[in-house]
C-alpha positions as semicolon CSV with decimal commas, in nm:
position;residue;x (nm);y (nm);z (nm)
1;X;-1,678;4,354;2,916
2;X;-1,987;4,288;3,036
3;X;-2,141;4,158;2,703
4;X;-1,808;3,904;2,691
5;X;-1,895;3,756;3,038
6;X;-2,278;3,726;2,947
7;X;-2,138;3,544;2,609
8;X;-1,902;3,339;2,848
9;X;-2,206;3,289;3,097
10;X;-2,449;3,137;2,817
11;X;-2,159;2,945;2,630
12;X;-2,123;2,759;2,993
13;X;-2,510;2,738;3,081
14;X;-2,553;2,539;2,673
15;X;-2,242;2,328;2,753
16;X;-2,343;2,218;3,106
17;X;-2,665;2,119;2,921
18;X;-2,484;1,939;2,632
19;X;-2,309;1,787;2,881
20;X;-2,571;1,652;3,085
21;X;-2,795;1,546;2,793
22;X;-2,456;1,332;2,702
23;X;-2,399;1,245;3,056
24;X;-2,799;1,076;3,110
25;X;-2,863;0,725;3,124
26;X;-3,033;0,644;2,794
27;X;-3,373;0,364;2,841
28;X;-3,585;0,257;2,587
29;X;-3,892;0,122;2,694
30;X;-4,085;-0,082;2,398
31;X;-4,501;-0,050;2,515
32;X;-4,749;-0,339;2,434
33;X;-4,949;-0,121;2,228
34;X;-4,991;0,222;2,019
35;X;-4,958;0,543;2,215
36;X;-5,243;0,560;2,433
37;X;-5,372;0,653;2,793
38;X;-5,291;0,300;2,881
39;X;-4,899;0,428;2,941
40;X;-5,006;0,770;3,014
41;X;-4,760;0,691;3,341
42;X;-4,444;0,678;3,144
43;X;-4,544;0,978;2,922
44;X;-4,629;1,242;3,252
45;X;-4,296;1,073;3,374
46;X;-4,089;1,201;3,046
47;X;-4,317;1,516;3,012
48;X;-4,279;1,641;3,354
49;X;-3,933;1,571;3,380
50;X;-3,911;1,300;3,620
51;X;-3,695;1,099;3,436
52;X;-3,442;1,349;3,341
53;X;-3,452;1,406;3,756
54;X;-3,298;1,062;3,730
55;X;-3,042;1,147;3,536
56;X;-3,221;0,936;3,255
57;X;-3,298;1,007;2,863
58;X;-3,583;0,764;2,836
59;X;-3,685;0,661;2,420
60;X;-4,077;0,547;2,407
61;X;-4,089;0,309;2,100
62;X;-4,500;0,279;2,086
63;X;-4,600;-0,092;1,987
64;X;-4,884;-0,265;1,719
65;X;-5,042;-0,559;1,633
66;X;-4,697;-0,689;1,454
67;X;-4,487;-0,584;1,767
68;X;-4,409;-0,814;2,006
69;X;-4,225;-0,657;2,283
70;X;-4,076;-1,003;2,450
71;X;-3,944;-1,018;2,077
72;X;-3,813;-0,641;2,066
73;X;-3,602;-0,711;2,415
74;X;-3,461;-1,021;2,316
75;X;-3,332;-0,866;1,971
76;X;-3,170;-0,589;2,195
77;X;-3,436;-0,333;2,075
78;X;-3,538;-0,204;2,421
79;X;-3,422;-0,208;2,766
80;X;-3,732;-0,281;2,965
81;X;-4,102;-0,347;2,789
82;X;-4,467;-0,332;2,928
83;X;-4,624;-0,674;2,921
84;X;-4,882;-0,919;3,031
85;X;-4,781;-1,163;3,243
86;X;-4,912;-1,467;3,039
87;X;-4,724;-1,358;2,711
88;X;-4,429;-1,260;2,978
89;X;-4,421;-1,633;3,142
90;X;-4,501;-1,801;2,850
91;X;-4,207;-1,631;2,693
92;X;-3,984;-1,732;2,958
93;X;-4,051;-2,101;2,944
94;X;-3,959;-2,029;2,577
95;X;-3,614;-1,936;2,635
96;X;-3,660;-1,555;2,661
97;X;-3,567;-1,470;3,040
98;X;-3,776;-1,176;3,143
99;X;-3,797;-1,067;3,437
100;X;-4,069;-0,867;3,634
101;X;-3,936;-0,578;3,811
102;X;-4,234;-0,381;3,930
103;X;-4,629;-0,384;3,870
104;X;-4,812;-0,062;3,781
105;X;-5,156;-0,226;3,684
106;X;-5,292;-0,435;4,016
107;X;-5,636;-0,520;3,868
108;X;-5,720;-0,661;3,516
109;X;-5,922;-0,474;3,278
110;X;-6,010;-0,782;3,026
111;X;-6,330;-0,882;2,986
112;X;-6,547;-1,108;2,707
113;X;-6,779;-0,885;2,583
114;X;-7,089;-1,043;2,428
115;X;-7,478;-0,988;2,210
116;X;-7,726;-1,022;2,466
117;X;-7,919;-1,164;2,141
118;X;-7,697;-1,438;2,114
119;X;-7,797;-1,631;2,445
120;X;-7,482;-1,596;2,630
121;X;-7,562;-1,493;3,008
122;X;-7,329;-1,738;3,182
123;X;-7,013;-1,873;3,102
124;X;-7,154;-2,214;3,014
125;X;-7,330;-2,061;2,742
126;X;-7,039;-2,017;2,561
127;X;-7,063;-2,386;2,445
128;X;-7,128;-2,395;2,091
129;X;-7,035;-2,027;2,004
130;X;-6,787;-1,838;1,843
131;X;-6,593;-1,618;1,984
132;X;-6,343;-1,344;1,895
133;X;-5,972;-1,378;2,069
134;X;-5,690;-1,218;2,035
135;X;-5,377;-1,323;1,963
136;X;-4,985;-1,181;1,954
137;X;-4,954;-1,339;2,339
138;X;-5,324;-1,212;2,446
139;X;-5,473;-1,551;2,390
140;X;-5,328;-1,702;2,736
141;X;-5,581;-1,594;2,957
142;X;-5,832;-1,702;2,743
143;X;-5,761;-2,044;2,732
144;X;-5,657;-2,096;3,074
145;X;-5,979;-2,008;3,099
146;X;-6,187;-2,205;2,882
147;X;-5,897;-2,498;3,037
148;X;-6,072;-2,434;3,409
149;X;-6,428;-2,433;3,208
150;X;-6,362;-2,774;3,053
151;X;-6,479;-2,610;2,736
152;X;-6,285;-2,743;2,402
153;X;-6,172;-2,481;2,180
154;X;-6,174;-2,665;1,866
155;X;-6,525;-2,576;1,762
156;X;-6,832;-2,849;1,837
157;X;-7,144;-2,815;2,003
158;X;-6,997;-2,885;2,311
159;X;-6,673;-2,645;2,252
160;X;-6,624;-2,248;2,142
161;X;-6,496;-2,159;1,757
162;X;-6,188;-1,928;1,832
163;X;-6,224;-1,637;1,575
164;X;-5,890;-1,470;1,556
165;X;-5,954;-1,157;1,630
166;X;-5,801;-0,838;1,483
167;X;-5,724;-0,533;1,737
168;X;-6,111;-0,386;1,656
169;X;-6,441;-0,480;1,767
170;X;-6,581;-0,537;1,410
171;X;-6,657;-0,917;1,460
172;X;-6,968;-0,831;1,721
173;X;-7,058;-0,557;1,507
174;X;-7,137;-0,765;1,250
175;X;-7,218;-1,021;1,396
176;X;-6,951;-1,257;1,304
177;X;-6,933;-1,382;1,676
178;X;-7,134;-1,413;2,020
179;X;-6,881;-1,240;2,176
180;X;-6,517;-1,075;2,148
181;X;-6,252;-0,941;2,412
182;X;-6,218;-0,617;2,504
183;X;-6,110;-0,402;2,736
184;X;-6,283;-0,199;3,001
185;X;-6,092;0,102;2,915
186;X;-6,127;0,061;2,514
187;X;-6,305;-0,162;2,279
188;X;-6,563;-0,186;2,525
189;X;-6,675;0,168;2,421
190;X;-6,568;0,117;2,081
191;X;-6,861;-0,110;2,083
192;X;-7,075;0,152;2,258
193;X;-6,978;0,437;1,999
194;X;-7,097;0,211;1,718
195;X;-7,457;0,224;1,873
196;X;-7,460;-0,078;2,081
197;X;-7,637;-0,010;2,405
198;X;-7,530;-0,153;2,698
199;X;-7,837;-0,269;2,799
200;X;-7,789;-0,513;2,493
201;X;-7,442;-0,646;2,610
202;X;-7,349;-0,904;2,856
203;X;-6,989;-0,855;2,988
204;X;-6,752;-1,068;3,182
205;X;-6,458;-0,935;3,364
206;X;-6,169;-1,181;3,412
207;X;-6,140;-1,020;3,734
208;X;-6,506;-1,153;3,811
209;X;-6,463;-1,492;3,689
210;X;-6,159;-1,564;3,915
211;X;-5,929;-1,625;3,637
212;X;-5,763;-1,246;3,605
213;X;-5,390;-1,248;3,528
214;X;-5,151;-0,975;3,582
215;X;-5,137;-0,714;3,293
216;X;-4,919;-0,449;3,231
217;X;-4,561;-0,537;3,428
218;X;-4,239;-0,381;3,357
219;X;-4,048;-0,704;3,233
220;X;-3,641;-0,663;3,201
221;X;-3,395;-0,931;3,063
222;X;-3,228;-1,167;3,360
223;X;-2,876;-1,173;3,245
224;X;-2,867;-0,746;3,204
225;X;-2,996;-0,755;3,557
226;X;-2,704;-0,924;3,679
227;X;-2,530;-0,569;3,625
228;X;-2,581;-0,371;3,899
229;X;-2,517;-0,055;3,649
230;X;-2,808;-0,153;3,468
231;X;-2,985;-0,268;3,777
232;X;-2,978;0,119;3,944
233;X;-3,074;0,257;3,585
234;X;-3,413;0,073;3,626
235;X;-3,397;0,158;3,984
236;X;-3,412;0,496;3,880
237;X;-3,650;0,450;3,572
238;X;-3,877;0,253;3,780
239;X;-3,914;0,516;4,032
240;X;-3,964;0,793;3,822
241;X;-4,212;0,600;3,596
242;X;-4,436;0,494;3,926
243;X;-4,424;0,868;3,987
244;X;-4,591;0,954;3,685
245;X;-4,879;0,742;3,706
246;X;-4,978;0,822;4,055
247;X;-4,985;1,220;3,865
248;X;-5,170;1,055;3,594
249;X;-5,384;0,902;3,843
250;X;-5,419;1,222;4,020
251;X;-5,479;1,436;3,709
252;X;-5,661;1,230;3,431
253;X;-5,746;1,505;3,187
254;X;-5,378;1,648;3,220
255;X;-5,207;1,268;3,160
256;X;-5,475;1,220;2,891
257;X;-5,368;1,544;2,708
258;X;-5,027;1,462;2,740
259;X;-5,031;1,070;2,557
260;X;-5,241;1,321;2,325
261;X;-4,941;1,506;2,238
262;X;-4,736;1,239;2,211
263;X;-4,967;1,019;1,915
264;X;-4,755;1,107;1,634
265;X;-5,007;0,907;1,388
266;X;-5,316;1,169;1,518
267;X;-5,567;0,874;1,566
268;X;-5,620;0,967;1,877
269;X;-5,949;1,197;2,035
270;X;-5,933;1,376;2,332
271;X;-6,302;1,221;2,465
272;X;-6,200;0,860;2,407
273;X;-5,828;0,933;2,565
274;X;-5,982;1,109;2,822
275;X;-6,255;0,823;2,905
276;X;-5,973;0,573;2,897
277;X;-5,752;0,763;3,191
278;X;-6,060;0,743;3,390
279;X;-6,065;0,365;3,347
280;X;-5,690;0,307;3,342
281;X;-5,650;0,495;3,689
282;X;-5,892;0,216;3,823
283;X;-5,677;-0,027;3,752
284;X;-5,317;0,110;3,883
285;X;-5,503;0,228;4,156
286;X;-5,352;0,057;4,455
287;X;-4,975;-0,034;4,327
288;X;-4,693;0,157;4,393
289;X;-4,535;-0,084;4,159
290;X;-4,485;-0,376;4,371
291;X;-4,566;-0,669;4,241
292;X;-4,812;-0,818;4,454
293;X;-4,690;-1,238;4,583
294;X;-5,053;-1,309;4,626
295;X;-5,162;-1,184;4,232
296;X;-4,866;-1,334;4,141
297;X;-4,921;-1,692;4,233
298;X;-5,290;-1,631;4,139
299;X;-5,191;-1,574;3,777
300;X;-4,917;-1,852;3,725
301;X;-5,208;-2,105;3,905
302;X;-5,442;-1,973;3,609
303;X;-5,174;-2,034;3,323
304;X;-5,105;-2,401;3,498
305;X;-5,472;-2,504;3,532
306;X;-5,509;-2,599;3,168
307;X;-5,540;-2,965;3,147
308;X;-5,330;-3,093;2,894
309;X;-5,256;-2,815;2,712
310;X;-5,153;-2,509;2,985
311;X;-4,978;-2,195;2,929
312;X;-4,649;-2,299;3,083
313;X;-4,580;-2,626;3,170
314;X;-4,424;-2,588;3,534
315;X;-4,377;-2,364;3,836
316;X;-4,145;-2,022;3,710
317;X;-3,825;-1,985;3,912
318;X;-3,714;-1,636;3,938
319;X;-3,932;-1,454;3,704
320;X;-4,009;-1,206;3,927
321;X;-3,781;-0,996;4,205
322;X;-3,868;-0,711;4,453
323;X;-3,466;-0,578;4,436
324;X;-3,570;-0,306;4,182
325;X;-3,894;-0,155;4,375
326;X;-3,741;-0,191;4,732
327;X;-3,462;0,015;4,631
328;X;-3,696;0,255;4,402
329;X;-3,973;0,291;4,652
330;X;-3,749;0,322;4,976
């Protein structure tokens, strides 16, 4: 008797769980790049159960240099994606309505990273050098900035050659330009590792120059927001992903380990991963995923200072709202 009501007990314990594993809120969140400590959040929030706590069963589709996540949402691939807000913006004005709905990352980490050798130590040296950008969306802060510089990027003693830069940091390496983008929390000490000292690099921050735009938002599609079913679900995923990176923040080495366990492709080391949650927690640091008004209307008067050729073309209406964090953070 007793062995049929433990059978009876367990048979009811695995179909509760079937049930509630049916029963969860599925989200798939597309990420701007390959699995790294630069989402560490959103893995410590699936790892430590703090989206199943939300009654969700979140899908982490890692991205690449062909993956454009504005791209993925609009094609119904993902729910919500992590984006920049130039490539976000830029997308809207396009005809792809996303929507930013909260704001891990509150400082920049992009920087121009260049040979001390080459004669670059201010900005205005950049005047008759090449130098590496990316592209794939990442080129919009760039050339709001060289916009506000008055520098022409169609080559010319007086302008910069754009080299299109691959995801790597093998055009300073070998030389191939003055200087390439990076970021503090990556190809920066990619560059480092290959034997560059630092005492032989000259760096500029965005964040420095004045001309830092947002990085890193949680972007959602206007018209699914309009549901208010889908509305709670990032509600829900929102405040459950904000709670994992203020534990990543709190416990680097533990986040880092976790995104280590999650690269499926094993390119990943535990020193570099681990380096990068040091620098990644500087820059969430201070967001409890409210998008900041003030670094908002910093980052759209970047993209429209660029003369006759500016990242968008007018003033955004409604590409932000605070109705997903004030009811996730309340």
């Amino acid at each position: 008797m007793k062995t049929k009501i433990a059978s009876m007990l367990m048979a009811s314990a695995f179909s509760l769980v079937a049930f509630q594993a049916q029963s969860a809120d599925k989200v798939t969140l597309q990420l701007k790049w390959v699995t790294q400590a630069q989402f560490a959040g959103y893995y410590v929030a699936k790892d430590k159960g703090f989206y199943e706590e939300e009654g969700l069963d979140v899908e982490i589709k890692p991205g690449g240099p062909d993956i454009a996540p504005a791209q993925v949402i609009a094609g119904g691939g993902a729910d919500v994606i992590v984006d920049w807000m130039p490539s976000a913006l830029a997308s809207r004005e396009k005809g792809v309505a996303l929507v930013n709905i909260a704001q891990p990352f509150k400082s920049s980490g992009m920087m121009l990273t260049c040979l001390k050798e080459s004669g670059v130590a201010t900005p205005a040296d950049f005047k008759g050098k090449t130098l590496g950008v990316w592209f794939f969306g990442n080129e919009y802060p760039f050339l709001s900035w060289m916009s506000q510089l008055k520098i022409p990027t169609d080559g010319g003693a007086e302008g910069v050659t754009v080299l299109k830069q691959g995801f790597n940091v093998d055009p300073l390496i070998q030389k191939q330009a003055a200087c390439i983008s990076t970021m503090t929390y990556n190809e920066y000490w990619q560059v480092i590792d290959a034997g560059i000292k630092a005492e032989d690099l000259v760096t500029f921050k965005y964040e420095d120059q004045g001309v830092a735009t947002l990085e890193d938002g949680l972007y959602a599609l206007e018209d699914k927001l309009a549901d208010p079913a889908f509305k709670e679900k990032m509600v829900k995923f929102v405040r459950a992903s904000m709670k994992g990176w203020k534990y990543a923040e709190e416990n680097p080495d533990e986040a880092a380990d976790i995104v280590l366990d999650n690269d499926s492709t094993g390119a990943q080391t535990e020193a570099h991963q681990k380096r990068m949650m040091g620098e990644i927690a500087k820059l969430t640091a201070g967001s409890n995923g409210t998008l900041d008004e003030a670094d908002y209307k910093r980052t759209v008067a970047s993209l429209l200072a660029g003369g006759s050729d500016p990242v968008i073309s007018k003033e955004p209406e409604g590409a932000w709202t605070h109705e997903v964090t004030d009811a996730a953070l309340k």
